[in-house]
N, C-alpha and C positions, 0 to 999 in steps of 0.2 A: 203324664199329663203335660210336662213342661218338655218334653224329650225333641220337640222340633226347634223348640228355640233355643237348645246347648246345641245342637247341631249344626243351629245357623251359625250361632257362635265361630264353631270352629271352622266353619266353611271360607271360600272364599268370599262370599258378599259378609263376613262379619265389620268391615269396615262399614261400610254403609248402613249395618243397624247402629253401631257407633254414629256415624250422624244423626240419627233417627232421634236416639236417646238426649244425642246433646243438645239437639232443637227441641225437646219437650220438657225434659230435665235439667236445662241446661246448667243452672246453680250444682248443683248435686252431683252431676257428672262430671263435673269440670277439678269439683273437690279429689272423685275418686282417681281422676288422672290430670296431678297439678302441674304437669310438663308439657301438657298438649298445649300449641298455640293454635293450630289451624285444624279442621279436620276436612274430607270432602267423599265422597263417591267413591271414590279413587284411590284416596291414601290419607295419612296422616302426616301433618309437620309440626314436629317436640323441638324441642331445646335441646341440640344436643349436647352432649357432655361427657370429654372422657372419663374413664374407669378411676382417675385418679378424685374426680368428683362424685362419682356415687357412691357415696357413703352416710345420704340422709337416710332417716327410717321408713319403713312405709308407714305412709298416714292410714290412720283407721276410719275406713267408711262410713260415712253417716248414715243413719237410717231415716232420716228426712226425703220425701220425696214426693214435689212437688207435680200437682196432676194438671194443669194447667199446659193446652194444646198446642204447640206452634205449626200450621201445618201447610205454610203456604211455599211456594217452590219445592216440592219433593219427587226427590229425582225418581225413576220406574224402580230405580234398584232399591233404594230408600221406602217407595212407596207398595214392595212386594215383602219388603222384609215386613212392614207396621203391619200388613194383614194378616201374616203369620202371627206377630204378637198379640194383638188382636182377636183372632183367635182363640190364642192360647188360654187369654185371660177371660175368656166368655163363658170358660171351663173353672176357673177358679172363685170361690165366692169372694164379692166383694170387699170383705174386711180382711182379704188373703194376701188380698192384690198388691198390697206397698212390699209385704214381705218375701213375696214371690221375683219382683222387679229386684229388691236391694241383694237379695240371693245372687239373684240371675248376675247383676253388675258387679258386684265382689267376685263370682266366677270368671267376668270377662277380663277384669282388670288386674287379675291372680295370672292368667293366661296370656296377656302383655306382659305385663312383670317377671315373669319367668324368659318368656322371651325377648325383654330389653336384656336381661340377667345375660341370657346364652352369649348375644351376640358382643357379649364385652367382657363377659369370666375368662382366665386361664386355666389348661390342662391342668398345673399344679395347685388350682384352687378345687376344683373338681375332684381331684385325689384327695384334697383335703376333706372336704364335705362326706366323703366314700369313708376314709379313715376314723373319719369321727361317728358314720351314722355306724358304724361297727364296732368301735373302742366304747363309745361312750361317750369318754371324756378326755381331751388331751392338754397340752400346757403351752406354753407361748411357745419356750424352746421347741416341742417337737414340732411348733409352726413356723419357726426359721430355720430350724434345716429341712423342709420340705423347700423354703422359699428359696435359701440358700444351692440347694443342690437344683434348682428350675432357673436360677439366673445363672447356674453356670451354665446350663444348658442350652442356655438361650441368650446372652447375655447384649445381642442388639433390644431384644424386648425390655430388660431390666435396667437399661441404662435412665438413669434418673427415676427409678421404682424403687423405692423405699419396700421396707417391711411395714412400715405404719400404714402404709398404702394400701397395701398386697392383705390387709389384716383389715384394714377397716372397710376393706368393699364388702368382704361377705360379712362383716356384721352391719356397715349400712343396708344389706339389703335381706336385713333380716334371713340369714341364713346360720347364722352361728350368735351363738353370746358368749361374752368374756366376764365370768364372774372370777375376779380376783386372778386372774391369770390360768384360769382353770377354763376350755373350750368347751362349749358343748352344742351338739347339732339341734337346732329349733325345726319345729313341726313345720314350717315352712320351708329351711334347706333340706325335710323327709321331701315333702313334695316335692321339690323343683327337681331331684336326683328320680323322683317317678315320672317325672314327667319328662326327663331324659328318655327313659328308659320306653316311656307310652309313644312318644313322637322319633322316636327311633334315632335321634340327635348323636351325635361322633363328640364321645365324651374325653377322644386322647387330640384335644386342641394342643395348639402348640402354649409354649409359657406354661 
């Protein structure tokens, strides 16, 4: 029932259901992605931020969602995506409908996420998330010498990269947790290693 709107999703006009959403949602969408400053048709403009600053958690999604219309300047691409939603929701009963949207937005914003993730992880963070979704469970030592033997490897990459750093990106981005010095891979670093795997992404980066 919902299967054309994951697909816009992943298409290329998914930008433009992002604008859709943030002019009718705007509170609410704005929560689920608190980096955005600008969005448009075209593309989106965030804050950016080296890897050495992502290390806050991801916020949890509200389930508030404001039904209230904004719908004036909507550009073709914007205004082809709404009829698809539109659609979508004429098939869902009414008291479905908030739960169907807050779904659909934790998909889209999982699917950013992972790809802010890609385009700023290293290869020897990668191996780590593989190592762990395999062991289990690993310990801080065996995450400095994964770090240790990838700064020598690379060691223009590592200049001024700390271990504290190289450690707390995957647990700011909710991909590992550190209880007590003991690692372990979170149901979210499962997924982001599937979703390597689903988008066919080159998992031997450098670093």
């Amino acid at each position: 029932m919902f299967s054309t709107f994951v697909q816009l999703v992943q298409a290329v006009i998914w930008p433009a259901l992002i604008v859709f959403l943030l002019r009718q949602y705007g509170p609410e969408f704005r929560a689920l992605f608190p980096r955005m400053k600008r969005a448009s048709a075209t593309g989106f403009e965030f804050e950016v931020a080296e890897q050495q600053r992502e290390t806050e958690k991801l916020p949890t999604p509200t389930p508030s969602v404001t039904t209230t219309a904004q719908n004036a300047d909507l550009s073709p691409a914007v205004t082809f995506v709404r009829s698809s939603i539109d659609g979508d929701l004429e098939k869902v009963a009414p008291e479905e409908r908030q739960l169907k949207l807050v779904i659909a937005l934790a998909e889209t914003r999982l699917l950013f996420h992972f790809e802010r993730s890609y385009r700023l992880i290293l290869g020897s963070q990668i191996e780590g998330l593989k190592i762990l979704n395999i062991r289990i469970t690993a310990t801080m030592k065996d995450a400095k010498l994964l770090y240790d033997r990838a700064s020598e490897l690379y060691p223009e990459i590592y200049d001024n990269f700390s271990f504290d750093v190289w450690i707390g990106f995957l647990e700011g981005q909710n991909f590992i947790e550190n209880d007590g010095g003991v690692l372990r891979i979170t149901e979210v670093g499962r997924d982001f290693l599937r979703y390597l795997i689903a988008q066919r992404m080159d998992e031997r980066k450098p670093g």
